[in-house]
C-alpha positions in Angstrom: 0.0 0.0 0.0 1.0 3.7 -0.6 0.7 6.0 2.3 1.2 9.5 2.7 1.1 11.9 4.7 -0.4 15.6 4.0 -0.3 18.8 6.0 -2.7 20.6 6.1 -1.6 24.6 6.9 -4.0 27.6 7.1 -2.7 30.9 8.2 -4.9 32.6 9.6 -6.4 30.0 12.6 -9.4 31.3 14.6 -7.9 31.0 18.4 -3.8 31.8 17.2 -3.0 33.8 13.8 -0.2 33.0 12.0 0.3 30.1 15.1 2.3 28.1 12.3 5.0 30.3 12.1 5.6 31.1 15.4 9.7 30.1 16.2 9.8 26.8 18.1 13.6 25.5 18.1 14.9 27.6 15.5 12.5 26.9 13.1 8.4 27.6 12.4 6.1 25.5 14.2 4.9 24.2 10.7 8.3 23.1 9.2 8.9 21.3 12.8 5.8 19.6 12.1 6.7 18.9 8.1 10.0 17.6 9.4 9.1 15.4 12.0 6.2 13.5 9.6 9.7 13.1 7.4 11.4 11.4 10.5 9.1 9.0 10.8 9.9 7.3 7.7 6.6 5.8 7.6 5.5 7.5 4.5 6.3 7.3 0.4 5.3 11.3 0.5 5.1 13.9 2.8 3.3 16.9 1.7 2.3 20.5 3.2 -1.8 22.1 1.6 -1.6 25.5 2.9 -3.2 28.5 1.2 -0.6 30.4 2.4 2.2 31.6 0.5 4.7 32.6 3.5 3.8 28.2 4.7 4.9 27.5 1.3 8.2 29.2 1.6 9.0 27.7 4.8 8.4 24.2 4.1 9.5 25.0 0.0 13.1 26.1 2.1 13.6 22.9 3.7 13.7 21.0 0.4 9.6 20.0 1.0 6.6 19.6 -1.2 3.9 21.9 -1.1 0.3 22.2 -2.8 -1.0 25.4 -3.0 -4.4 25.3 -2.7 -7.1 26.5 -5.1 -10.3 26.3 -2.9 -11.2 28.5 0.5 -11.7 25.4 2.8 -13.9 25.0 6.3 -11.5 22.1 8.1 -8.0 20.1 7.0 -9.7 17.3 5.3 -11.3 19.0 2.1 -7.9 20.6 1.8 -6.1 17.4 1.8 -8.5 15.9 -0.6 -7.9 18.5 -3.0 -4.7 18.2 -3.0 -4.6 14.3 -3.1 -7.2 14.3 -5.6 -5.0 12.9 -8.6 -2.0 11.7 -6.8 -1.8 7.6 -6.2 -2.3 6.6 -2.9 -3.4 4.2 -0.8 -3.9 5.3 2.5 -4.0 9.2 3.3 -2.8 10.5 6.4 -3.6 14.1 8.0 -1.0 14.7 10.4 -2.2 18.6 11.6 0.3 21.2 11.2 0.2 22.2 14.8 1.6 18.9 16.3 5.3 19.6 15.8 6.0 16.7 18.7 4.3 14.0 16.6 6.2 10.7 17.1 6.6 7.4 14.9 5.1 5.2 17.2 2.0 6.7 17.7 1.8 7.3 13.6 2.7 3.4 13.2 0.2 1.8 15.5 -2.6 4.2 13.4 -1.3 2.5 9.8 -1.2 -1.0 11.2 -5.2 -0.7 11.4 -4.9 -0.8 7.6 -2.4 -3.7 7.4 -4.7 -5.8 9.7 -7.7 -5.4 7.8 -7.8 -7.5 4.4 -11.2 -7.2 3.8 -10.9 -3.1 4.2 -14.0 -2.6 6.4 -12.1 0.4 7.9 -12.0 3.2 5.6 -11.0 6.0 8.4 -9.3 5.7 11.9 -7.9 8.3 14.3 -5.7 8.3 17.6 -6.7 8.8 21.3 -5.2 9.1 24.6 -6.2 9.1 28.0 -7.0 12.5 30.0 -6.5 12.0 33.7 -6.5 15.8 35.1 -10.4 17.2 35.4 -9.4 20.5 34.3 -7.8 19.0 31.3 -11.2 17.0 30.7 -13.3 20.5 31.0 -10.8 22.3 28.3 -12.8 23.1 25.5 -9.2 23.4 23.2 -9.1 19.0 24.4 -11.4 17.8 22.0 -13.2 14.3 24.2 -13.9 11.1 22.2 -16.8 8.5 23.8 -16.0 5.2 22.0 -18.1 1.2 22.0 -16.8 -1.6 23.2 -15.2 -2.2 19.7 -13.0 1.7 20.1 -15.0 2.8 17.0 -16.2 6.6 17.7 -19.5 7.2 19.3 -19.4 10.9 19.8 -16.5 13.8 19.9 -17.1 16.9 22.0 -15.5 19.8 23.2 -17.3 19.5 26.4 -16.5 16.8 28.7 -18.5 13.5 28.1 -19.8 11.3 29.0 -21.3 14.2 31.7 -20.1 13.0 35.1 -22.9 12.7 37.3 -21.1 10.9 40.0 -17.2 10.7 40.5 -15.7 11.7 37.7 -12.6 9.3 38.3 -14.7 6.4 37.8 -14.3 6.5 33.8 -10.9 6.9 31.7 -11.6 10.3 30.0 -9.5 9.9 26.3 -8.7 13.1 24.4 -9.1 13.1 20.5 -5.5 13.5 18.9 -6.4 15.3 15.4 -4.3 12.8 13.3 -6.3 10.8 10.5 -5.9 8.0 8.1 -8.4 7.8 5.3 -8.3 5.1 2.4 -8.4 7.3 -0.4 -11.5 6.9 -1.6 -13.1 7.6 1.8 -10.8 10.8 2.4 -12.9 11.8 -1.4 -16.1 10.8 -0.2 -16.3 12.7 2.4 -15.1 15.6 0.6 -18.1 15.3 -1.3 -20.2 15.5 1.7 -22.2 18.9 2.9 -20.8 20.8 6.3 -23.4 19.1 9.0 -25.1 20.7 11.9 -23.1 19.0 14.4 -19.4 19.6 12.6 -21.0 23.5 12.2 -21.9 23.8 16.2 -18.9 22.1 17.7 -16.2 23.1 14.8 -15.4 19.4 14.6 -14.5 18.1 11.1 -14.9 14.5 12.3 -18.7 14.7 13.1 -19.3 15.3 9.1 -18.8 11.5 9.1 -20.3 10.4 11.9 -23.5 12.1 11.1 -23.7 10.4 7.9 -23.5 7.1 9.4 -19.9 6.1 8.9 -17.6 4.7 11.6 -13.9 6.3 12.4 -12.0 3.9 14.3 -9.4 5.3 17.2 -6.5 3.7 18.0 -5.2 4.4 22.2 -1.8 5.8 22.5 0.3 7.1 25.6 2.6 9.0 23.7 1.4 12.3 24.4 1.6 15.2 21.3 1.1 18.5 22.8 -0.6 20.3 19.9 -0.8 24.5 19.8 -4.2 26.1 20.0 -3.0 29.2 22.3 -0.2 31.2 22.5 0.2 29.3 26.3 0.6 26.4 24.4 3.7 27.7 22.4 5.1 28.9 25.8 5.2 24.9 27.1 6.2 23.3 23.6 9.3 26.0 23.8 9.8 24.7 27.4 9.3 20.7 26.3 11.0 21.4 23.0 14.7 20.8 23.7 14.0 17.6 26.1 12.2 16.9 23.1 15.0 17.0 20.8 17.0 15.5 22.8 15.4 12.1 21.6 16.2 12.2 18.4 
């Protein structure tokens, strides 16, 4: 199977402008990101969809490829599709541009889904990881994930669920890490698919294809990736960034 990875970049985010080019290391958030997909070695292509000229530069500088995109786009998804649209792939993964501490292991257990499934009844499937602190759980910027007894996706929310009505510590909170992997034709299929009222309310791309009655399946890791929503977030990846490094 070919897999590859796309990131997608956008500017001007909603909670952080110009977040991917903040300085992390030396370098933009987004070409930390680009680079450390590349690391992984997992993937026959890495690419960077942005709509942003200044992205393309970065990532253009560091010897990467880029697809400019044509289209205004609502989420990450129908920007990758467009620019996967006539490439040959397999297996598309959207690694987001703000996760510059993304690791291989995390990536690898989310492609073995694919290798374990001959008769390809998964077509999309998404990481997870446990949320132990209660103010963590209540962040609205840590996206929740309620899952069956199977770990296919029941609901995501911003909000914490399922609602504690008792002790809270009773049930393993998991956080929704934004990293998916489409088959191709699924990753095209749903970018054929109208924005839906619950994707529109909670700003959650994901709920487009729950809503229209397909399954995402998530995959539990402890690695944590600390991804940047706020400019308090850039302060702690600076301060994580060079133990970070120092695993390379």
């Amino acid at each position: 199977m070919k897999k590859i990875a796309v990131i997608p970049a956008r500017l001007e985010a909603t909670r952080f402008p110009k977040k991917l080019l903040q300085d992390l290391g030396g370098r933009s958030v987004i070409e930390q990101t680009y680079l450390a997909t590349v690391r992984t070695a997992l993937f026959d292509e890495v690419w960077v969809a942005t709509d942003s000229p200044e992205i393309a530069e970065k990532i253009k500088a560091t010897d990467g490829k880029v697809f400019f995109s044509q289209i205004a786009h609502s989420c990450g998804s129908n920007r990758i599709a467009e620019a996967v649209e006539a490439l040959p792939a397999d297996i598309i993964v959207n690694v987001q541009g703000d996760e510059p501490f993304i690791q291989k292991e995390s990536l690898q257990h989310l492609l073995e889904v694919f290798d374990h499934d001959p008769q390809q009844q998964i077509d999309l499937a998404s990481l997870m990881t446990p949320l132990r602190e209660w103010e963590e759980i209540q962040n609205p910027n840590n996206v929740k994930v309620v899952v069956d007894k199977n770990q296919f996706a029941l609901y995501f929310s911003r909000s914490p669920i399922p609602f504690p009505r008792g002790e809270q510590d009773t049930y393993s909170y998991k956080k929704h890490i934004g990293v998916y992997a489409f088959r191709k034709q699924a990753l095209m299929a749903f970018y054929r698919l109208a924005p839906t009222p619950l994707e529109e309310i909670e700003k959650l791309e994901q709920l487009r294809y729950l809503e229209n009655g397909r399954r995402i399946k998530m995959v539990l890791t402890e690695v944590e990736n600390i991804g940047i929503d706020t400019p308090e977030d850039l302060e702690k990846a600076r301060f994580l960034w060079r133990d970070h490094i120092a695993t390379f």
